[in-house]
C-alpha positions as CSV (number, residue, x, y, z in Angstrom):
1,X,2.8,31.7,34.6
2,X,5.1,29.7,36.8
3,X,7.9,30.6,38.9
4,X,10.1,28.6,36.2
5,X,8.6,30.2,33.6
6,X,8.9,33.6,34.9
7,X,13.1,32.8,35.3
8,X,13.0,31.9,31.8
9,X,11.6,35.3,30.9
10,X,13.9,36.7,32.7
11,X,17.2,35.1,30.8
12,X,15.4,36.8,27.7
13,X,14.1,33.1,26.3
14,X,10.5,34.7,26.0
15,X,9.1,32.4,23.3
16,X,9.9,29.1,25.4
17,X,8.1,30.9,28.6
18,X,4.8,31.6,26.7
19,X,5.0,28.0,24.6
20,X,6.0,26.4,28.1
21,X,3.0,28.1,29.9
22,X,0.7,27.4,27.1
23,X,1.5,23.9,26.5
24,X,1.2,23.4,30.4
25,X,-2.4,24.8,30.6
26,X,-3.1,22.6,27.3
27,X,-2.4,19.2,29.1
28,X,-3.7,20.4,32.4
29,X,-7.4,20.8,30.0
30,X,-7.4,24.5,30.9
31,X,-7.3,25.1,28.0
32,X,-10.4,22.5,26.6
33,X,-9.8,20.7,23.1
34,X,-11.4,22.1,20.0
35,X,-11.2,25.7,21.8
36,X,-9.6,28.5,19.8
37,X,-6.8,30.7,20.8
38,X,-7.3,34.5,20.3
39,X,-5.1,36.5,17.8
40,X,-1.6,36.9,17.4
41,X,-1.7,40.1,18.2
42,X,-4.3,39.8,21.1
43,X,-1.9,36.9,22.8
44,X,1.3,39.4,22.3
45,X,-0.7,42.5,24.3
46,X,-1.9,39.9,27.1
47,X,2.1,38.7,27.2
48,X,3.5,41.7,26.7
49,X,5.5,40.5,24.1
50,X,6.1,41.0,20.5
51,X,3.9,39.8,17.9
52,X,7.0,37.7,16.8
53,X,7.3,36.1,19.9
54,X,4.1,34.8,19.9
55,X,4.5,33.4,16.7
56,X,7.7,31.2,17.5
57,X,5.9,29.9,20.9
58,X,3.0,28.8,18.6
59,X,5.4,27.2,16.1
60,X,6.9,25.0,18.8
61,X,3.0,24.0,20.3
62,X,2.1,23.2,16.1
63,X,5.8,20.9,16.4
64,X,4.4,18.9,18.9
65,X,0.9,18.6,17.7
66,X,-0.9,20.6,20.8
67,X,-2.2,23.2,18.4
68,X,-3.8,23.5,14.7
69,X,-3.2,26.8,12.5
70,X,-5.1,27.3,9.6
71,X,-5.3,30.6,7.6
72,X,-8.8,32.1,7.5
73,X,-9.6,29.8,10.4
74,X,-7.6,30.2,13.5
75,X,-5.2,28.6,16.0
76,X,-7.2,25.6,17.7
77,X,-6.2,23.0,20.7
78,X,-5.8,19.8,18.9
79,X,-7.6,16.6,20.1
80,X,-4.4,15.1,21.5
81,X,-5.8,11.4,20.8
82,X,-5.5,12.2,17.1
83,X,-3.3,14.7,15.8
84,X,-3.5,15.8,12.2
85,X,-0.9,14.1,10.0
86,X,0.7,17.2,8.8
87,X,0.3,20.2,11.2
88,X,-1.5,23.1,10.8
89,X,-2.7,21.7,6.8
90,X,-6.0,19.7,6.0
91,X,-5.8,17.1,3.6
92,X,-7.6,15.2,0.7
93,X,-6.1,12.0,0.0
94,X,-7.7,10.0,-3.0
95,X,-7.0,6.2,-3.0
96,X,-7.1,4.9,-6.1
97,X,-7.9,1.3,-6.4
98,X,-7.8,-1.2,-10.0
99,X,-11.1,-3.4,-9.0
100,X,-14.3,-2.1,-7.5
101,X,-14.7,-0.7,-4.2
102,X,-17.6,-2.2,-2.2
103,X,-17.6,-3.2,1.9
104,X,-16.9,-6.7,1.0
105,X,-13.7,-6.0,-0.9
106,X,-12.6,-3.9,1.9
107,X,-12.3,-6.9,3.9
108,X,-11.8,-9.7,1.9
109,X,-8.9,-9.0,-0.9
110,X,-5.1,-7.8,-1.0
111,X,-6.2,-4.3,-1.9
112,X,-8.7,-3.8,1.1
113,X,-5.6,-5.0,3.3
114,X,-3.5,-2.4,1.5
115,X,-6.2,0.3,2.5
116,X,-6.6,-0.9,6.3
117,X,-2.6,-0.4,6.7
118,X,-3.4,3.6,5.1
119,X,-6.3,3.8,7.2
120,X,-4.3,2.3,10.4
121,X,-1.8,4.6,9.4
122,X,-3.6,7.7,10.1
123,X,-5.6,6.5,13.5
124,X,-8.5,5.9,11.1
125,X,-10.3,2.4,11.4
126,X,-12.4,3.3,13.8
127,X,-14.2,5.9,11.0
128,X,-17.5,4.5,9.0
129,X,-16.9,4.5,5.5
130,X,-19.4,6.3,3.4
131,X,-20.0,4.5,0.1
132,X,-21.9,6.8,-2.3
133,X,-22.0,4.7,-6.0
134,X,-25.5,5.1,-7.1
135,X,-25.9,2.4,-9.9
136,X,-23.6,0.0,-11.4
137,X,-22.4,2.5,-14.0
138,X,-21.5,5.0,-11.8
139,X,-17.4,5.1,-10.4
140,X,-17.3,3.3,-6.9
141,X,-16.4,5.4,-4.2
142,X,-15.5,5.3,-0.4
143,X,-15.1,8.7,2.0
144,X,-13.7,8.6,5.6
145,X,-13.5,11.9,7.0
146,X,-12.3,13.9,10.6
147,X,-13.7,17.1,9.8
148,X,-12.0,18.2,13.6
149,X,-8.5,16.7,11.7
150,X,-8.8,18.1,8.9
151,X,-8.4,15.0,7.2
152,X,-10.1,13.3,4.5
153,X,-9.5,10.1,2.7
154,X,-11.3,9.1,-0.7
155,X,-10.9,5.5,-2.2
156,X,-12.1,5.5,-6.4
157,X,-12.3,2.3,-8.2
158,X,-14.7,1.2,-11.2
159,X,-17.9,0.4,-11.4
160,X,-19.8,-2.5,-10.3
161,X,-20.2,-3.1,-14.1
162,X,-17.8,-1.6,-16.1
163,X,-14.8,-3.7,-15.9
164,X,-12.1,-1.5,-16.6
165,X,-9.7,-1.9,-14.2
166,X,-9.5,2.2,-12.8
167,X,-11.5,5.1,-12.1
168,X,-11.8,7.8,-15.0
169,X,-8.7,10.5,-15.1
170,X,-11.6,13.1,-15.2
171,X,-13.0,12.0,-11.4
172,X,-9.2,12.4,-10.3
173,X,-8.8,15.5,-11.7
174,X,-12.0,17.0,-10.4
175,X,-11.4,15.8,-7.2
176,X,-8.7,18.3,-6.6
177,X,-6.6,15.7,-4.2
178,X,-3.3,16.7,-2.3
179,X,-2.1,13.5,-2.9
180,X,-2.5,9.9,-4.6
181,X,-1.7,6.3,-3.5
182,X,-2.4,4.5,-6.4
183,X,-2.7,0.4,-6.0
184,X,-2.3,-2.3,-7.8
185,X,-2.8,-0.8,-11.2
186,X,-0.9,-2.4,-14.2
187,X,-2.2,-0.4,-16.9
188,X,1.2,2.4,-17.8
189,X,-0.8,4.4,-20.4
190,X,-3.4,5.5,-17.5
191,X,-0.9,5.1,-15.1
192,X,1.1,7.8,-17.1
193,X,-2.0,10.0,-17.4
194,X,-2.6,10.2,-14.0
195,X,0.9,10.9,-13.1
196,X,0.2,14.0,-15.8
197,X,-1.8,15.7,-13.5
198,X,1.4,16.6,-11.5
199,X,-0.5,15.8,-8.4
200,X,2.2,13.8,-5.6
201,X,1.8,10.1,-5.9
202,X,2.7,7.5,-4.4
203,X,2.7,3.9,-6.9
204,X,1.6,0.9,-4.4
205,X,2.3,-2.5,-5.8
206,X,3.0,-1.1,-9.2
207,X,6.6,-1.7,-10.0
208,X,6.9,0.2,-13.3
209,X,10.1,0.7,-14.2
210,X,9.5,3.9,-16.6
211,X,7.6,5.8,-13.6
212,X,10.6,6.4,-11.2
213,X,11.3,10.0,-12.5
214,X,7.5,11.0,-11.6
215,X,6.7,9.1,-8.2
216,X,7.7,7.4,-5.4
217,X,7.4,3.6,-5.5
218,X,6.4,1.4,-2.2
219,X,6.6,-2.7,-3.5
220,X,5.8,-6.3,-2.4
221,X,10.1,-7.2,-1.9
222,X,10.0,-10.9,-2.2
223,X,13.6,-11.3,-2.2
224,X,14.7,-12.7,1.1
225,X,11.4,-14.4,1.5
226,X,12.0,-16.7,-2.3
227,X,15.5,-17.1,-1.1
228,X,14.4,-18.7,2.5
229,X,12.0,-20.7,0.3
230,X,14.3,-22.2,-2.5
231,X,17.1,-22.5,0.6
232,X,14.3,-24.8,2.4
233,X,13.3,-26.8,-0.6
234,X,17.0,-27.3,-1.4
235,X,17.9,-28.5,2.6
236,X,15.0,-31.3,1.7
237,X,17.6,-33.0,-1.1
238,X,15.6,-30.7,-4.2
239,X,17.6,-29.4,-7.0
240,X,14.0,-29.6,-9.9
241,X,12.7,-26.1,-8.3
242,X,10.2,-25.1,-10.8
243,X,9.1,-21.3,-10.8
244,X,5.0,-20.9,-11.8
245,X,3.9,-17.1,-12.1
246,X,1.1,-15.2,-14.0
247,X,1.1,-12.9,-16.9
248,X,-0.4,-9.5,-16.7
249,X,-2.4,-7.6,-19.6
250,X,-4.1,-4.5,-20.7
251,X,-7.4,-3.3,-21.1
252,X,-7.9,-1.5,-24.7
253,X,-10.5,0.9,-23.3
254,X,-13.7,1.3,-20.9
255,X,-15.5,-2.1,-22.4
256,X,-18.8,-3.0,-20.8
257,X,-21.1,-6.2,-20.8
258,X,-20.6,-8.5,-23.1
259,X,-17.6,-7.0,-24.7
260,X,-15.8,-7.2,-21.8
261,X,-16.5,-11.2,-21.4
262,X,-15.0,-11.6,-25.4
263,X,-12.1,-9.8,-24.3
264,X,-11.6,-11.6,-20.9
265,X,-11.1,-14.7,-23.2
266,X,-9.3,-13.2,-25.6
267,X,-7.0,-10.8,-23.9
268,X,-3.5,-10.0,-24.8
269,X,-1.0,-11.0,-22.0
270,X,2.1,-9.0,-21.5
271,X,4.6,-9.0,-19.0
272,X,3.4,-9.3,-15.2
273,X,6.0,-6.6,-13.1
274,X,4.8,-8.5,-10.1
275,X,5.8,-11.8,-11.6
276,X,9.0,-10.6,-13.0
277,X,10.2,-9.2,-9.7
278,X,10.0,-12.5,-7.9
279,X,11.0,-14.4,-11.0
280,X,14.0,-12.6,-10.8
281,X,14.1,-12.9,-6.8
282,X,13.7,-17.2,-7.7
283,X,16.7,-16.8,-10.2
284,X,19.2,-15.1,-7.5
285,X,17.9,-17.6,-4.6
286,X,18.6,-20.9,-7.1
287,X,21.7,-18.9,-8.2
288,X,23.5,-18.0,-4.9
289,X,22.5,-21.8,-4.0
290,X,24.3,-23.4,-6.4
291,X,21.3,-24.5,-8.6
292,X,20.7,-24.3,-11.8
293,X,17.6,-23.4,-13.8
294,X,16.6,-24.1,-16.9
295,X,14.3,-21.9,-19.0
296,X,11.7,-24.9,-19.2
297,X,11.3,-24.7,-15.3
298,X,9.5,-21.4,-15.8
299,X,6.1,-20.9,-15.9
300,X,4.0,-18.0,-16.7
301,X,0.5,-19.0,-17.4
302,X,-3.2,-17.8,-17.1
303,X,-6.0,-18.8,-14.9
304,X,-8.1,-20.0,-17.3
305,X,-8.1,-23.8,-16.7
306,X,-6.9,-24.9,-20.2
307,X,-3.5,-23.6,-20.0
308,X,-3.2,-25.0,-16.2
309,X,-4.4,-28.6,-17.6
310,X,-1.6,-28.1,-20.6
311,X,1.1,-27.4,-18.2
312,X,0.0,-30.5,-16.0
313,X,-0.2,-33.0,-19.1
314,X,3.5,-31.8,-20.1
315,X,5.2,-32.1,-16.9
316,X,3.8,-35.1,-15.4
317,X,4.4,-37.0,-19.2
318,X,8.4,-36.2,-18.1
319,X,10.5,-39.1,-17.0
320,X,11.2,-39.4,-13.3
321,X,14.8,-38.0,-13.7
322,X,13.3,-34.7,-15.1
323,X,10.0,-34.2,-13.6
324,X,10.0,-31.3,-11.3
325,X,10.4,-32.1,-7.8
326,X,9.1,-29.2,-6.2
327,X,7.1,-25.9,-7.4
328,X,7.3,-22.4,-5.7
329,X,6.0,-18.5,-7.2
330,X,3.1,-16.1,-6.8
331,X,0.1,-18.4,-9.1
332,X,-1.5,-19.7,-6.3
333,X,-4.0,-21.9,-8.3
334,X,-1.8,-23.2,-10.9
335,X,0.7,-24.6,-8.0
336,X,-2.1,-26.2,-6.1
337,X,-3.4,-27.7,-9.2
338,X,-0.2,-29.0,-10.0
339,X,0.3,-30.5,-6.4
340,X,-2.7,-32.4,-6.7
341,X,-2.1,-33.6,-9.9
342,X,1.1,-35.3,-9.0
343,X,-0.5,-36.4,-5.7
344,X,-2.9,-38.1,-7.2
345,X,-0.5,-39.9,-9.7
346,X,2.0,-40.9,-6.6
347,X,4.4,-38.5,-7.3
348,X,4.0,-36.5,-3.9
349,X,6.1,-33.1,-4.5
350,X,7.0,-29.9,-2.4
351,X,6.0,-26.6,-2.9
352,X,6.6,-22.7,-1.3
353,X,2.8,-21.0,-2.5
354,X,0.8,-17.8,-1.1
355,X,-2.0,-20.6,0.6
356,X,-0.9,-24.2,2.1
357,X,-1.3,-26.7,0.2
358,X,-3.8,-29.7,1.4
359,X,-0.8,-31.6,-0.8
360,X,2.0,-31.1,1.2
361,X,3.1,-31.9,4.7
362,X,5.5,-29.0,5.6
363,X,2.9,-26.2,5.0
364,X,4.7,-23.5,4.0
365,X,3.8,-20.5,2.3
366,X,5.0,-17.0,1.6
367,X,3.0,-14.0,2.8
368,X,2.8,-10.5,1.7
369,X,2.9,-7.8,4.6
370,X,-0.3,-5.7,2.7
371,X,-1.3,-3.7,6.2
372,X,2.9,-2.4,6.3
373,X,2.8,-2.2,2.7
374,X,-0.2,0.6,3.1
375,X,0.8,2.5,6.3
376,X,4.3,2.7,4.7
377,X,3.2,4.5,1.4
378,X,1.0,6.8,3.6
379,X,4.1,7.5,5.7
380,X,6.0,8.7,2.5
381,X,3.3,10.3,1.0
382,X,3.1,12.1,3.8
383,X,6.9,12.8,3.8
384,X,6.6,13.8,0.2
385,X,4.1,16.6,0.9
386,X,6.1,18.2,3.6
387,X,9.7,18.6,0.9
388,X,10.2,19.8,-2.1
389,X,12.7,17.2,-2.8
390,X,13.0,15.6,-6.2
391,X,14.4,12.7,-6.0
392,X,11.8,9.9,-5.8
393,X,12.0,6.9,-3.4
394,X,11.3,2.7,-4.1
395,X,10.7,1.4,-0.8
396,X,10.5,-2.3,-0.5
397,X,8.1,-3.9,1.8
398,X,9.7,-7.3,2.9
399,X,7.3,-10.4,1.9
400,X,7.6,-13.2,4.8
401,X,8.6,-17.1,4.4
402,X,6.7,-18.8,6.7
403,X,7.5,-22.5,7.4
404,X,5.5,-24.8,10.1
405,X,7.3,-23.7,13.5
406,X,6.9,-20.2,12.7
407,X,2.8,-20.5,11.5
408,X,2.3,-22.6,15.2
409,X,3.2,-19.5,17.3
């Protein structure tokens, strides 16, 4: 013990001597990582201090992450370059994903970006994912795991070929999670059964309304971003801002094979929450511009091509004082469709989309912020587990507007 220390143990500030001398032999590698303490009660005899001592110096060590405690186990010296996200508890995380989870789609769509901020989040991209589906029935599964953390993070998703749009409720169940991040899912009946299971979840990119009572809500915010879009549209002389989003739907059960396919063609379309979030985030933009809308300049169509080709037919049949003049919204393939349409008929328009469009010289596009979006639902998943608070949290992830000078830097 130092000289310092030892004048601290004099004033009768005992604890802060022992957690001052421990912590200093910690990050001195005295005291070598992955090494474990001895007992309470062994550390007060070799102090000559009270057992209660002892415990408050390791309480501030577990504050600042130099130590693990776990019951049954043991206190351990952390591996300082990664601490474990909560101290002192190991963790299961399941993330539950609505398409299936394979290495490609961990790389190449909006959900794998979700994931990567989760995984950024908790010092983890530098883990190999474990994929473990068998065959095309069985649920698709990723595992990264730091056994010397504690941690442990499990992504679920359908199978390869059954179409269904979630993992079963039983596979959550069973695998006996701390907590959820649940992404992208639109369908509320399993959504509600899931949030059942009383396990703490956090809803990513599922802005249902009826759910705010039983979890805490991290979203795509797309209101400054539609407003700096309509505002630069408007600045270019256009008034004709037309608003082109998709409908959502349902699936009525676990379909496979063929059944599936009649359905795809067939299927019910209800109300898309993401579309009706920056609907409504188009509406206040055009309203606090002075601009008016009118309910024919909204669009919520499919992707099948038929219903795109119908909407192209009626809007470029309008005379030139009524045609739309420019097109911005969240269907990415509808608006680019529509661009080209009018290009090629020499009515070059404008448009704000998710991709550039080959049809347009400014370029602009609006962009969602998945990697924040993720690490900011594990941060309040994280804060969730560590309060008993009930009052549940939306947390809105700004989506960006992006015009040419800002996409050249």
């Amino acid at each position: 013990m130092t000289e310092k220390n030892k004048k601290i143990l004099k004033k009768g500030l005992k604890y802060i001597a022992i957690y001052q001398s421990f912590k200093e032999k910690i990050l001195s590698g005295e005291l070598k990582k992955g090494s474990f303490l001895p007992s309470e009660t062994e550390l007060a005899k070799q102090e000559n201090v009270s057992t209660m001592t002892v415990v408050r110096a390791l309480n501030e060590l577990v504050k600042e992450h130099l130590i693990v405690r776990q019951r049954g186990v043991g206190t351990m010296i952390s591996n300082l370059e990664k601490t474990p996200l909560i101290a002192g508890r190991k963790l299961k995380i399941g993330l539950i994903w609505s398409q299936t989870v394979n290495e490609d789609s961990l790389v190449s769509t909006f959900i794998g970006e979700l994931t990567n901020g989760i995984l950024d989040r908790c010092d983890m991209l530098d883990v190999t994912p474990e994929f473990s589906a068998k065959s095309g029935y069985e649920p698709s599964r990723c595992v990264w795991a730091e056994k010397d953390r504690g941690l442990l993070l499990e992504a679920l998703g359908e199978s390869a070929l059954e179409k269904v749009g979630y993992p079963s409720i039983e596979l959550i169940r069973d695998g006996r999670y701390d907590g959820l991040i649940v992404m992208c899912l639109e369908n509320e009946k399993w959504l509600s059964k899931v949030l059942n299971l009383n396990i703490p979840a956090v809803l990513l990119d599922c802005p249902f309304e009826n759910f705010a009572d039983k979890a805490d809500f991290v979203f795509n915010d797309p209101k400054n971003a539609f407003f700096e879009g309509v505002q630069y549209l408007a600045n270019k002389g256009m008034k004709r801002i037309h608003f082109i989003g998709t409908p959502s739907w349902t699936l009525p059960g676990r379909l496979k094979g063929v059944h599936y396919k009649d359905w795809h063609k067939n299927r019910e379309r209800a109300d898309n929450p993401d579309s009706l979030l920056r609907l409504s985030a188009y509406r206040h933009a055009m309203d606090l511009l002075g601009l008016d809308v009118q309910n024919s300049w909204i669009h919520m169509i499919s992707n099948n091509s038929k219903p795109i080709k119908e909407l192209i037919d009626n809007l470029s049949s309008l005379p030139a004082e009524e045609r739309p003049e420019a097109f911005i919204g969240n269907h990415s393939t509808a608006i680019e469709s529509l661009m080209g349409c009018f290009h090629d008929l020499g009515y070059p328009l404008e448009c704000v989309n998710f991709i550039p469009s080959k049809y347009s010289n400014s370029k602009c596009i609006l962009k969602s912020n998945a990697v924040d979006m993720g690490s900011t639902a594990m941060d309040l998943l994280i804060w969730r587990l560590q309060r008993s608070v009930h009052s549940y949290l939306n947390i809105g992830v700004r989506m960006k507007f992006l015009n040419d000078s800002k996409n050249n830097k």
